[in-house]
N, C-alpha and C positions, 0 to 999 in steps of 0.2 A: 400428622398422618398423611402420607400421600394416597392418592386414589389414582386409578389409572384405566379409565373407562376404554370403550371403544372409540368414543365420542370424547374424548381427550385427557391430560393428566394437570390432575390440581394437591396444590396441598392443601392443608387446612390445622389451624393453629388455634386456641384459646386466644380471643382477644385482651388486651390488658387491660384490667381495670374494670372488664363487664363479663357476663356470662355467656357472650354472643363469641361466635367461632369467625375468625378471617380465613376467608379461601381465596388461596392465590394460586396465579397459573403466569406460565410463560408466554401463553399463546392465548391473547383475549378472545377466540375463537372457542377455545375448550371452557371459559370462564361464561361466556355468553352462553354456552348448551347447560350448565348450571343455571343461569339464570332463565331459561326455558321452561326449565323444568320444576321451577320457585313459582313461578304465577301464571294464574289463571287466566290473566292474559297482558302476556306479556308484552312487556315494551323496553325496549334499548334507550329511551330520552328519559328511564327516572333517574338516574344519576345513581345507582347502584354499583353500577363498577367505575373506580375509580384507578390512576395510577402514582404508582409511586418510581419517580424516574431512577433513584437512587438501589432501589433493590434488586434481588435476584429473580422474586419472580416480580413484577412491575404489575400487575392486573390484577386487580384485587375489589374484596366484595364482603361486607359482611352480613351474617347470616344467623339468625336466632338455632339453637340445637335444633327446636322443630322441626323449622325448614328443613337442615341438614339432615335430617333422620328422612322425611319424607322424600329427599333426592337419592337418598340412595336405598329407599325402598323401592322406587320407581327402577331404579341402575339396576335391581335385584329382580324387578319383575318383567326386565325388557332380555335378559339369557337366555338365547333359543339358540347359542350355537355350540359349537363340540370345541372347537378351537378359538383360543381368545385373539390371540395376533391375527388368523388369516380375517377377523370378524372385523377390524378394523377399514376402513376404506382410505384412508390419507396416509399410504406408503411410504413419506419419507417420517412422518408419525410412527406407521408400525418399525421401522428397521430402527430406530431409537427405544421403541419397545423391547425390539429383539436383543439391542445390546444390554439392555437390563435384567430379562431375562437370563440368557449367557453372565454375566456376571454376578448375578446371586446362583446361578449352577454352579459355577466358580469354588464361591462361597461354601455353598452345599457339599461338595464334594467330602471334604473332611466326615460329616455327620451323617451322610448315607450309611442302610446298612448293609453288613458284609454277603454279599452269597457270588456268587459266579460271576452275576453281570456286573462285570466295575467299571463302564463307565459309559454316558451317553454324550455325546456330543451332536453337530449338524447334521454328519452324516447314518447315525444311529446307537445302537445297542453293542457292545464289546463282552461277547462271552467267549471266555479261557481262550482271549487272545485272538478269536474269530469272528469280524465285522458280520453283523446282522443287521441288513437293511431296515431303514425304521420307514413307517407307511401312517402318511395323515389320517386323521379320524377324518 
């Protein structure tokens, strides 16, 4: 599963062999807001996040379902904005956002449904051929 907070993006995998979940990140930055958010008080010296020099994501951590349930009930009760990219604060973070977004629109395009507006892009809304400025929430 990946997740993709404001506060950073991790995946997270069944670990092998136990019933405990590995979550990895790219940026031990995003992996450490995870572990913020696992204890009561927290500390960076338990030796929780560890790396693996050989992989993709390299920062890694593992986490009973529990925890993981209770981190992203917390990700679920901190939503107070209209917009998820602009809510992000670490820019070259959000514009990596951006191109994942853009390319599951990509994606999407096929499975939208049919009516007039076909198609949105950066600059907005395309009805019967006629650019319609699009306006942030």
């Amino acid at each position: 599963m990946w997740v993709a907070t404001n506060e950073g993006w991790i995946s997270v995998v069944k670990r092998h062999g136990s019933d405990e979940l590995l979550v990895r990140a790219r940026n031990e930055a995003h992996l450490i807001c995870v572990l913020l958010y696992l204890q009561e008080q927290p500390s960076l010296e338990d030796g929780r996040i560890f790396i693996d020099f050989d992989a993709d994501y390299p920062y890694r951590m593992y986490v009973t379902r529990e925890e993981f349930n209770r981190y992203m009930n917390r990700q679920i009760d901190r939503i107070d904005y209209g917009n998820f990219k602009a809510s992000v604060p670490d820019k070259t973070y959000a514009r990596a956002l951006n191109d994942v977004w853009y390319t599951m629109y990509q994606w999407g395009i096929p499975h939208r449904p049919t009516d007039e507006y076909t198609m949105l892009d950066d600059f907005g809304l395309v009805y019967n051929n006629e650019r319609i400025a699009y306006e942030e929430e």
